[in-house]
C-alpha positions, -999 to +999 in steps of 0.1 A: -199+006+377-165+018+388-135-005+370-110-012+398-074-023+389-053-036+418-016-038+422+004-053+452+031-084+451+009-099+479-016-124+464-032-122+498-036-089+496-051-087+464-075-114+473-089-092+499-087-063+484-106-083+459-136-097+476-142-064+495-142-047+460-165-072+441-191-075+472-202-039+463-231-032+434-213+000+420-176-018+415-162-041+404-119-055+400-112-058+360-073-063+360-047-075+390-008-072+387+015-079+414+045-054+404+045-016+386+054-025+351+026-050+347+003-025+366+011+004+339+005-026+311-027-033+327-040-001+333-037+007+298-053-027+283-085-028+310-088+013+317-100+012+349-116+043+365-094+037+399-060+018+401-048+008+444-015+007+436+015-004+463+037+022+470+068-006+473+069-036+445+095-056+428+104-041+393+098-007+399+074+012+428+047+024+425+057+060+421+069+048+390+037+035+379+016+066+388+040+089+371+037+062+338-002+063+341+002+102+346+022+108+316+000+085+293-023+107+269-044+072+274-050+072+308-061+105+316-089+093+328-072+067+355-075+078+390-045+062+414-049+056+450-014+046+468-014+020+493+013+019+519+020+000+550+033+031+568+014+060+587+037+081+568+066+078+550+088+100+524+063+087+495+035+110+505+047+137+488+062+119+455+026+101+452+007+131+453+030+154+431+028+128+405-010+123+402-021+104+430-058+109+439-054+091+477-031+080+498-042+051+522-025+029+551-035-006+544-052-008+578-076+013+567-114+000+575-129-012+548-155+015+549-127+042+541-110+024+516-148+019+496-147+057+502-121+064+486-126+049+458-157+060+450-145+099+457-114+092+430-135+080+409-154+112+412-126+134+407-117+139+442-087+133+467-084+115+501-060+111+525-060+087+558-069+105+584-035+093+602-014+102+568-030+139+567-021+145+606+011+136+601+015+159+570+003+187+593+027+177+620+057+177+596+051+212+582+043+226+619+079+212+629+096+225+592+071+254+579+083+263+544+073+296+532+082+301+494+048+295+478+031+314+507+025+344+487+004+323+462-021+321+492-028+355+493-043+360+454-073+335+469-101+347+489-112+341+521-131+312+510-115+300+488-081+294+513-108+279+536-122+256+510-084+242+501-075+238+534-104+214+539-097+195+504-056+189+520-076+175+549-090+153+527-127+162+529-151+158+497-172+186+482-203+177+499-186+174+532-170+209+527-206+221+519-215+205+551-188+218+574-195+256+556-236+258+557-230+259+516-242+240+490-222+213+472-222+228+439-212+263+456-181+242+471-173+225+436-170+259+424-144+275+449-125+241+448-123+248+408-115+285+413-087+279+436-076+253+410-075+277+382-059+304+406-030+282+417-025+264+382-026+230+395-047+201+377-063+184+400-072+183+437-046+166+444-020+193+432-045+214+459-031+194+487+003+196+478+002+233+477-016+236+509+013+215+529+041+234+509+029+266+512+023+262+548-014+266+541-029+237+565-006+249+597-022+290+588-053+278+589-053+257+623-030+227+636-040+227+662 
């Protein structure tokens, strides 16, 4: 069963956050808090497996809260997904950089939003379709360069494999789009981790939109 903590200042919001959670058999919502303080409270008294936090609430963002949860010896094991009411907005990067597992519009269908929180819960990171093309779009339009060089001590694969994680594609779809098996894709995701001395997948994507990975491998 996968603990769900949600945080947004909306009550209606929550509430349907809520009921679309707690109709599934393999979740369930233990905690709700309608600013980032009480989230970070929260998450530490219920330990949820996945906390939908709001990017903007009253008493400190939720930017805030992910980078509290983040630094929290505690909590190591809470995955956040950001919620924002934006297609894209400056927090992307913020979110991701301090720990976020997804970023999602609120629009998102229900199906995707169930998605991703079953694929944080599993250790992986998702990004709305709409959020990741317009990551792509910025970086074709402002192409940095200065960690480009870091893309060259992966292999083939391996680049391949973390473009398609920045796109926000799970293991088994990788192993899908690649004719490989999932374990073989867990393996080059965890590699190219190791190589690039980020945590998490979600440090993956950040590298592959600051390095200018994502635009080198296709935009369009």
């Amino acid at each position: 069963m996968i603990r769900v903590l949600l945080a947004d200042d909306q009550p209606l919001m929550r509430g349907g956050f809520r009921a679309l959670i707690d109709a599934e058999d393999d979740m369930t919502v233990v905690a709700e808090a309608a600013d980032g303080p009480t989230a970070v409270r929260l998450a530490a008294e219920a330990l949820p497996d996945v906390a939908l936090l709001d990017v903007e609430m009253p008493g400190g963002d939720g930017i805030g809260a992910v980078r509290a949860i983040a630094a929290d010896d505690r909590l190591g094991d809470v995955r956040v997904v950001m919620l924002t009411n934006y297609s894209f907005d400056a927090y992307v990067f913020d979110a991701l950089r301090a720990g976020a597992a997804g970023y999602l519009v609120k629009d998102t269908e229900p199906e995707e939003l169930l998605r991703c929180i079953r694929a944080a819960a599993g250790g992986e990171t998702l990004l709305s379709p709409q959020i990741a093309a317009k990551l792509v779009a910025e970086y074709v339009a402002h192409p940095p360069s200065r960690l480009a060089g870091q893309v060259e001590g992966l292999t083939t694969r391996e680049t391949e494999i973390v473009a398609l994680v920045a796109r926000g594609l799970t293991n088994a779809e990788i192993a899908e789009r690649l004719f490989i098996s999932p374990a073989t894709a867990k393996t080059h995701v965890h590699r190219a981790m190791m190589k690039l001395a980020v945590r998490d997948r979600a440090g993956l994507v950040v590298f592959a939109y600051e390095s200018g990975l994502v635009q080198a491998k296709g935009t369009g």
